[in-house]
C-alpha positions as CSV (number, residue, x, y, z in Angstrom):
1,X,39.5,56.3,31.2
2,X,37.0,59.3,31.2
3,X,33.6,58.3,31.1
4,X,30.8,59.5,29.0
5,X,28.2,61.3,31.3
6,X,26.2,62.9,28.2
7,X,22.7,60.9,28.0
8,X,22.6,57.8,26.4
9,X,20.4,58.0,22.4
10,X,18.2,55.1,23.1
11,X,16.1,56.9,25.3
12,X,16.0,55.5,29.0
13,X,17.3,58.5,30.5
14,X,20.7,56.6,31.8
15,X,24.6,57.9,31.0
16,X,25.4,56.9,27.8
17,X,28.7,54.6,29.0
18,X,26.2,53.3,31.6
19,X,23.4,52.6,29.6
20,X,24.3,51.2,25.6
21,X,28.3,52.0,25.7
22,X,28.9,49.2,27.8
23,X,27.3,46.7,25.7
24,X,29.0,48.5,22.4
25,X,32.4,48.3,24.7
26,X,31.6,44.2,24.7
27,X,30.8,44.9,28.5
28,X,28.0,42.2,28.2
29,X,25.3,41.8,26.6
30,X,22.0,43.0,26.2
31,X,19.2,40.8,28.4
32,X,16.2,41.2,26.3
33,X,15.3,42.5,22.7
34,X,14.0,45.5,23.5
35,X,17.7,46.3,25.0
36,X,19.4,45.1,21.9
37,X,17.3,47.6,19.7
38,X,17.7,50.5,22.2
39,X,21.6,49.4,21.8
40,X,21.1,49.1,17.9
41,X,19.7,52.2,17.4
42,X,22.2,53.7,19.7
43,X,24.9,52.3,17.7
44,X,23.9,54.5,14.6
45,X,23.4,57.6,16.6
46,X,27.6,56.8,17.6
47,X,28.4,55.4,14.2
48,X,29.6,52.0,15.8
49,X,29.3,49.4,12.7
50,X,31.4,47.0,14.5
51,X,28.2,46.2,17.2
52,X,25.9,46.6,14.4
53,X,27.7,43.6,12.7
54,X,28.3,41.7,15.5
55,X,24.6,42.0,17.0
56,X,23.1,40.8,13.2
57,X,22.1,37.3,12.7
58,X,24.8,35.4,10.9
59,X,21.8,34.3,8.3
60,X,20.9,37.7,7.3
61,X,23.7,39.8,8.2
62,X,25.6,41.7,5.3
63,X,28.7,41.6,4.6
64,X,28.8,45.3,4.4
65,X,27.1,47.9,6.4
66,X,26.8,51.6,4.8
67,X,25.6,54.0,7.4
68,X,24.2,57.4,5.8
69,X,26.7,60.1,6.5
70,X,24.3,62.9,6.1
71,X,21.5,61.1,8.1
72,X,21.1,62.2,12.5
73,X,19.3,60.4,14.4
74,X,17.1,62.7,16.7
75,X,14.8,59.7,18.5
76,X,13.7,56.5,19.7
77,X,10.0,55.6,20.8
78,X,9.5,51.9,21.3
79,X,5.5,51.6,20.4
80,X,5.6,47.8,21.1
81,X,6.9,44.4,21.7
82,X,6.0,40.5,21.6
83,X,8.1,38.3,23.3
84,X,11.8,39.2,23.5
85,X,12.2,38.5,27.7
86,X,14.9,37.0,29.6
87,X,12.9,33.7,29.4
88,X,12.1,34.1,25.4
89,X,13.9,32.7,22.5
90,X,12.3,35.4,20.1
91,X,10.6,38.7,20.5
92,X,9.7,41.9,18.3
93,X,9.9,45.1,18.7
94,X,7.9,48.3,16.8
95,X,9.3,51.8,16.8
96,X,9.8,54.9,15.1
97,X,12.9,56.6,15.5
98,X,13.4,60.1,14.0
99,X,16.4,61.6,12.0
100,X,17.3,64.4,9.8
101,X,18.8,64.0,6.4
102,X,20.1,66.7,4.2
103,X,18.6,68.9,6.3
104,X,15.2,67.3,6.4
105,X,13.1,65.6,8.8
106,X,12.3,61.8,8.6
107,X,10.6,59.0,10.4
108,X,11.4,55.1,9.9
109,X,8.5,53.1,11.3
110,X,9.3,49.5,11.2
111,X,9.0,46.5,13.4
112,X,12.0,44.6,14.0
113,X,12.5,40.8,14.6
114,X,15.2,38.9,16.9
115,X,16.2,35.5,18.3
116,X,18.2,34.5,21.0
117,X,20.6,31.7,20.4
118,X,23.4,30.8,23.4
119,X,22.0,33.4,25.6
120,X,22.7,36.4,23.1
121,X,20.0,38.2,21.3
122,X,20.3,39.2,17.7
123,X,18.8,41.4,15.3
124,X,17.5,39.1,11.8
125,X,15.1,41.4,10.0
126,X,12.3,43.6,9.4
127,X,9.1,41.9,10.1
């Protein structure tokens, strides 16, 4: 199995298969909710639907997921974050990541809400 040395989208610097590909692979999960959005966001930037869905609270996930075809993602800056630890059961976190659609530049600002429930985080909505 070749590995992917290319830097990972979420940010931290880290090999991509080292950083958020194992925890798209299923190679555990991430430990806080900061990590789960990093992986999130990360999951776009790859096109992996399959750890969107499965990282979505069953409560609010959809049953579909559409992911923009002619939108890159070019960033993540985490501006914030309540909560969300090892030790929490919920947490927040703000950011903006940026992307380029149809050949223009965008931001999406938004602040994103997640639980824990058996030791796994989830993503459940926009705050």
């Amino acid at each position: 199995m070749s590995r992917d040395m290319s830097l990972c989208p979420c940010g931290l610097g880290e090999p991509y298969d080292d950083c958020c590909g194992r925890f798209h692979r299923g190679a555990g999960t991430p430990p806080s909710a900061e990590l789960l959005m990093r992986a999130r966001y990360s999951a776009y930037v790859v096109g992996d639907r399959d750890f969107l869905l499965r990282t979505w609270h069953d409560k609010t996930r959809p049953r579909l997921l559409t992911v923009e075809d002619g939108q890159h993602w070019k960033g993540l800056h985490i501006l914030g974050r309540t909560g969300g630890g090892l030790f929490d059961t919920e947490g927040t976190v703000e950011f903006k990541a940026r992307y380029e659609a149809d050949g223009k530049p965008g931001v999406m600002h938004d602040t994103s809400r997640f639980v824990k429930a058996d030791g796994v985080w989830y993503y459940v909505d926009e705050v």
